[in-house]
C-alpha positions in Angstrom: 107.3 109.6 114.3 106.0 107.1 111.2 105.3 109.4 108.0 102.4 108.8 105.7 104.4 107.0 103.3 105.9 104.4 106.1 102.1 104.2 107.5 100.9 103.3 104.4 103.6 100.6 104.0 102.9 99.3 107.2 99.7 98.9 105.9 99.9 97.2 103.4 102.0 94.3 105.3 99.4 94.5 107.6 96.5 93.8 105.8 98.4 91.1 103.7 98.5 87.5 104.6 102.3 88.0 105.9 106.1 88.8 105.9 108.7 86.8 106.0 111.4 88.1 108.4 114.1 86.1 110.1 117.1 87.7 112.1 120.0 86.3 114.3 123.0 87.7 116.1 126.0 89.3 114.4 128.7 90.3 117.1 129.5 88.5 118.6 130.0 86.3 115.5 127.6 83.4 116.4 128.8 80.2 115.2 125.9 79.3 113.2 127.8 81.7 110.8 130.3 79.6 110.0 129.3 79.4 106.3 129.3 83.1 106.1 133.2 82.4 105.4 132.1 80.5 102.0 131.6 80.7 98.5 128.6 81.9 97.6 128.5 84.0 101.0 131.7 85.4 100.1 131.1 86.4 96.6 128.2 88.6 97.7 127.7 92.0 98.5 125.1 95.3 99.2 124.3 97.5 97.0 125.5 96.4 93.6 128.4 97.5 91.7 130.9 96.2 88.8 131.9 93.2 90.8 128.1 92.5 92.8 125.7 92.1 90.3 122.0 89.8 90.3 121.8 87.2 93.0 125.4 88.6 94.3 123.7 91.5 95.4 120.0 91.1 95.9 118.6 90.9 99.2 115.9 87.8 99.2 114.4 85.3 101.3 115.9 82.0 100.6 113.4 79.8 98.6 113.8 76.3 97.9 117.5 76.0 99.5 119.5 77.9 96.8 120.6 81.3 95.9 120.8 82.1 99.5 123.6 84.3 100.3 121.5 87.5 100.4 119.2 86.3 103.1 120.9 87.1 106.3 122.9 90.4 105.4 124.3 92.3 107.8 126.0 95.9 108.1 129.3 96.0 106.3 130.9 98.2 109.1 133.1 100.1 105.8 132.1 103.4 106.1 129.8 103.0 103.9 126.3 104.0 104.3 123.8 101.0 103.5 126.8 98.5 102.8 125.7 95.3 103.6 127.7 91.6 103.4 126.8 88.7 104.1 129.6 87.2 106.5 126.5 86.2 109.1 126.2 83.2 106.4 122.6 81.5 107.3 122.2 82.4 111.2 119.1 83.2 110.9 117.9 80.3 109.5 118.6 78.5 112.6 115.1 77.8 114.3 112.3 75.3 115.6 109.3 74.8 112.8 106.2 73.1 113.4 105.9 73.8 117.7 102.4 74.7 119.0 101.3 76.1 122.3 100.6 72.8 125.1 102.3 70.3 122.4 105.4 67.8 124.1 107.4 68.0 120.3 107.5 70.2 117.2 106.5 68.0 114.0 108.7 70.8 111.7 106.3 71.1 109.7 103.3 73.3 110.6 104.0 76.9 110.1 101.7 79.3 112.1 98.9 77.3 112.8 95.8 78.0 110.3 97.8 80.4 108.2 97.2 80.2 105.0 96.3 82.7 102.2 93.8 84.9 104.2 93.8 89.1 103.8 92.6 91.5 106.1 90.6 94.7 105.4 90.6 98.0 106.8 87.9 99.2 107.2 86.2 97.3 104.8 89.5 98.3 101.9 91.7 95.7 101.0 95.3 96.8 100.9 95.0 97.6 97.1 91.8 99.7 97.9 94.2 101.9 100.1 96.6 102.1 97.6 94.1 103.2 95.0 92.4 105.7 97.5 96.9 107.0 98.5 95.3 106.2 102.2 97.3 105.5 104.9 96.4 104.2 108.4 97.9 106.5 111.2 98.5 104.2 113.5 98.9 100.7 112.2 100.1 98.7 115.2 97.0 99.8 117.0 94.2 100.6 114.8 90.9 101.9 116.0 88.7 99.2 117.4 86.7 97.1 114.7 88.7 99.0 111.7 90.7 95.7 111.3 88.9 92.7 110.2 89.7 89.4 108.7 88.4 89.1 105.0 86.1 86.2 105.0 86.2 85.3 101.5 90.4 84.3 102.3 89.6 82.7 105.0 87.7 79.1 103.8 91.0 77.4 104.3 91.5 78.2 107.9 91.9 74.8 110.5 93.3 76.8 113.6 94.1 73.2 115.9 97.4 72.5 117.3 99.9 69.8 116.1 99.1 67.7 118.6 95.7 65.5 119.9 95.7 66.8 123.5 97.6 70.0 124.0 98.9 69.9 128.2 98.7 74.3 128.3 95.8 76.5 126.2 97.1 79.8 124.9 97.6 82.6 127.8 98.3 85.9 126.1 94.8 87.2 124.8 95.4 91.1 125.0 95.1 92.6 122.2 98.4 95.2 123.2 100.7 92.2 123.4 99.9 90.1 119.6 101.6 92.5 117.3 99.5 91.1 114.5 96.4 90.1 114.1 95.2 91.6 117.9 91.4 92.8 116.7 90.2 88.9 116.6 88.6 87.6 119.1 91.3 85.1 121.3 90.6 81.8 120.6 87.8 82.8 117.8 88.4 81.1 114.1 89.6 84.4 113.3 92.6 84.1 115.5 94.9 82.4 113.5 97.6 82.3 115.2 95.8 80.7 118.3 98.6 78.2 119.3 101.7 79.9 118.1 104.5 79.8 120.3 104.5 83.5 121.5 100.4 83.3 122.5 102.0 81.4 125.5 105.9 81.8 126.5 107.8 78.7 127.6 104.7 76.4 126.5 105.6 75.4 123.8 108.9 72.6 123.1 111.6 74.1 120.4 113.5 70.7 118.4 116.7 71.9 119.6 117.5 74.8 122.2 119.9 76.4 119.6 118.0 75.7 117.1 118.2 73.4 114.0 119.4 74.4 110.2 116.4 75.1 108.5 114.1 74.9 111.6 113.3 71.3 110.3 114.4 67.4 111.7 117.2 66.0 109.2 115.8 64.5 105.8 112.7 66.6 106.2 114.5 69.4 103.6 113.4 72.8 102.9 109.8 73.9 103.9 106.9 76.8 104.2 107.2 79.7 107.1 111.0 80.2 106.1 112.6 76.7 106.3 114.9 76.8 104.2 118.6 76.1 104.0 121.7 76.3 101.7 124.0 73.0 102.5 127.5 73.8 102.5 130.3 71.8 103.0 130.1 73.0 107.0 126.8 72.7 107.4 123.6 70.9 106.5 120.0 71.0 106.7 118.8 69.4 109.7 122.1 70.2 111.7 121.5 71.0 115.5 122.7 74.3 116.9 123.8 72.3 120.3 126.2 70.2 118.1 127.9 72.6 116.2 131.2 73.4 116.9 132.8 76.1 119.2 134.6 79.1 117.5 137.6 81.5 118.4 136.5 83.7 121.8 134.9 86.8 120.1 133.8 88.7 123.0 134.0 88.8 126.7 131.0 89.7 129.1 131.9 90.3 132.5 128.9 91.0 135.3 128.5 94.7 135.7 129.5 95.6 132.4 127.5 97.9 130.4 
């Protein structure tokens, strides 16, 4: 059950223009982790302590390719409750940017299509309004019908088009129950910005590279918006390809029928 105080957190990222969030597998160790055995990876650690102190403990999202070793943490596994390390390195900066639904290549740039600065109110309450008021929303996923609206005064920058002339596939997934975020606008309506992202029609849209690419970006392109962003190391670079990195040690074994 979500208390009032997670309800009305949830409602505040829900009424805002975004989150950032990325994630990626930890056991088995994915070899996109590779850097996770590097300085500054290494030096950092969750929570703080004598030896863990400033950007060797924070947890962040990686902005402009640097101070990024507290981007991708994962559990510790010490016995301690809420330790956190970050041996994962940068796996979960390994993505395709830039792909829109019906599109036959990604341009890594374009982040959700038509998302730009725009708020939402609830209501007619901005998420300060809320705040001011201690209101929560009791079920924020699935508000009532109507209550969730798009403030129009944030949305004059909108241009919800795909990334390419003459998309091949339009958008299939229109009910409301299945967009997480955003689901009271209209499909296809100029409120509906995210239209032509990737998960409004799955297997649509093309990905740069099946395993995904450092930095979700084409090499020389460097870091960008919607979370591309990378930390070069000397075993990997922005740009890299998932495909092409190299195989590690055997970490795991799945066998058919096991649970």
């Amino acid at each position: 059950k979500v208390g009032p105080i997670m309800r009305q957190a949830l409602a505040t990222l829900l009424l805002a223009s975004g989150a950032s969030g990325h994630a990626a597998l930890s056991f088995p160790r994915p070899r996109n982790a590779a850097d996770g055995s590097l300085a500054p990876w290494t030096s950092w650690a969750y929570p703080c302590d004598k030896t863990h102190s400033g950007a060797n403990c924070s947890i962040s999202f990686c902005e402009h390719g640097h101070d990024c070793q507290g981007s991708c943490p994962i559990a510790a596994r010490s016995g301690v409750k809420g330790a956190l390390t970050a041996s994962n390195g940068q796996a979960c900066y390994w993505f395709s940017n830039g792909c829109t639904v019906g599109c036959a290549r990604c341009d890594g740039s374009s982040n959700h299509v038509g998302h730009g600065s725009q708020r939402f109110l609830f209501k007619g309450m901005s998420a300060a309004a809320l705040r001011a008021r201690n209101l929560s929303i009791e079920d924020p996923f699935s508000p009532p019908p109507g209550a969730l609206a798009l403030n129009q005064t944030t949305a004059k920058s909108l241009a919800i088009a795909p990334n390419c002339a003459d998309p091949k596939t339009a958008p299939t997934v229109c009910d409301p129950r299945l967009r997480t975020a955003n689901t009271q606008a209209a499909c296809g309506s100029k409120e509906d910005v995210y239209y032509y992202s990737p998960w409004r029609a799955p297997g649509a849209a093309p990905v740069i590279d099946a395993c995904g690419m450092a930095g979700g970006r084409f090499p020389g392109q460097g870091v960008g918006g919607a979370g591309a962003q990378f930390q070069n190391s000397s075993v990997m670079r922005q740009g890299d390809a998932g495909s092409a990195l190299p195989r590690g040690p055997p970490a795991a074994v799945w066998r058919a029928g096991d649970s």
